[in-house]
C-alpha positions as CSV (number, residue, x, y, z in Angstrom):
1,X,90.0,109.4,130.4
2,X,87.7,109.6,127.3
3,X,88.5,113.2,126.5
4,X,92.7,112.5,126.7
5,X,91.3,109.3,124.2
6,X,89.4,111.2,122.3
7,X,92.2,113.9,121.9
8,X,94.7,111.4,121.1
9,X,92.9,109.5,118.2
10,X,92.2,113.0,116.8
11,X,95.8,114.3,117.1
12,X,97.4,110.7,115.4
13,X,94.6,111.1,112.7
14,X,95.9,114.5,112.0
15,X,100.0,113.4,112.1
16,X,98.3,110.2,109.6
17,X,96.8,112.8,107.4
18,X,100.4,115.0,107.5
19,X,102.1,112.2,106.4
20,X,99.6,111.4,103.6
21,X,99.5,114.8,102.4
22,X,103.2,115.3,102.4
23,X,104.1,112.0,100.4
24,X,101.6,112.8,98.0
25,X,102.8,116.1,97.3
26,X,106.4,115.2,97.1
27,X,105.4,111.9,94.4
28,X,102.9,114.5,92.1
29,X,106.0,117.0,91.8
30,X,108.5,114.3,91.0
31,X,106.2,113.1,88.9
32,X,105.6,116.6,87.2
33,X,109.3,117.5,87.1
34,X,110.5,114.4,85.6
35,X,107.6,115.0,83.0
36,X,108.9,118.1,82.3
37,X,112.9,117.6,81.6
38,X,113.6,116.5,78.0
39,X,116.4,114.2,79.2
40,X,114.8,110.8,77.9
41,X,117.1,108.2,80.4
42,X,115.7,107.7,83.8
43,X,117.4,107.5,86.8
44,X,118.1,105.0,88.7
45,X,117.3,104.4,92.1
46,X,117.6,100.7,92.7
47,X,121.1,100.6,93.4
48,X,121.2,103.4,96.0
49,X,121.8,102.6,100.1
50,X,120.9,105.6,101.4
51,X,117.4,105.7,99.8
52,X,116.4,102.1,100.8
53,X,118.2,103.2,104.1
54,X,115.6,105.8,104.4
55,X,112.6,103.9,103.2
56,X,113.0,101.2,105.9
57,X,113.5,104.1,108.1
58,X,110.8,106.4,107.5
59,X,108.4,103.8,108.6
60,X,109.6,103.1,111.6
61,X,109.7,106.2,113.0
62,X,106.6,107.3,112.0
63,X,105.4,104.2,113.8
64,X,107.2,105.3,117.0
65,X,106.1,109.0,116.6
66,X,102.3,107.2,116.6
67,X,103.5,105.0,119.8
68,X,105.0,107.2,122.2
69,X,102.1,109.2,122.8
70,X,99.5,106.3,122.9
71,X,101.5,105.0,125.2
72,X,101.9,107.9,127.4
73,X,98.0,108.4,127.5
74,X,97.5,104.6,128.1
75,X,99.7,103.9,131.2
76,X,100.0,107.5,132.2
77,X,103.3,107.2,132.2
């Protein structure tokens, strides 16, 4: 049981670091290609559904992604 534990916290630690790495990566080149255009207006986000559609999403299934397994390896389901 401590080996399928052990295994688990290391594979969710990995998916957690995934995650990290990938939101990071997608905010610095935002970041870098909205330094870059010479367009001074911004855009605006606040008023758009599918984007705060997909930030209450993302969450959640990256929760359930972290569940499922844990749950598998604690019940033995």
């Amino acid at each position: 049981m401590g080996d399928l534990q052990q295994d688990l916290r290391w594979l969710l630690m990995v998916f957690c670091l995934s995650v990290f790495v990938v939101v990071f990566v997608a905010m610095l080149v935002s970041m870098w290609r909205l330094h870059k255009r010479e367009v001074p207006e911004l855009p605006n986000f606040h008023a758009s559904l599918v984007v705060e559609i997909c930030w209450a999403l993302a969450p959640c299934v990256i929760v359930f992604l972290m569940v499922y397994p844990t749950v598998k390896a604690i019940f033995k389901v």
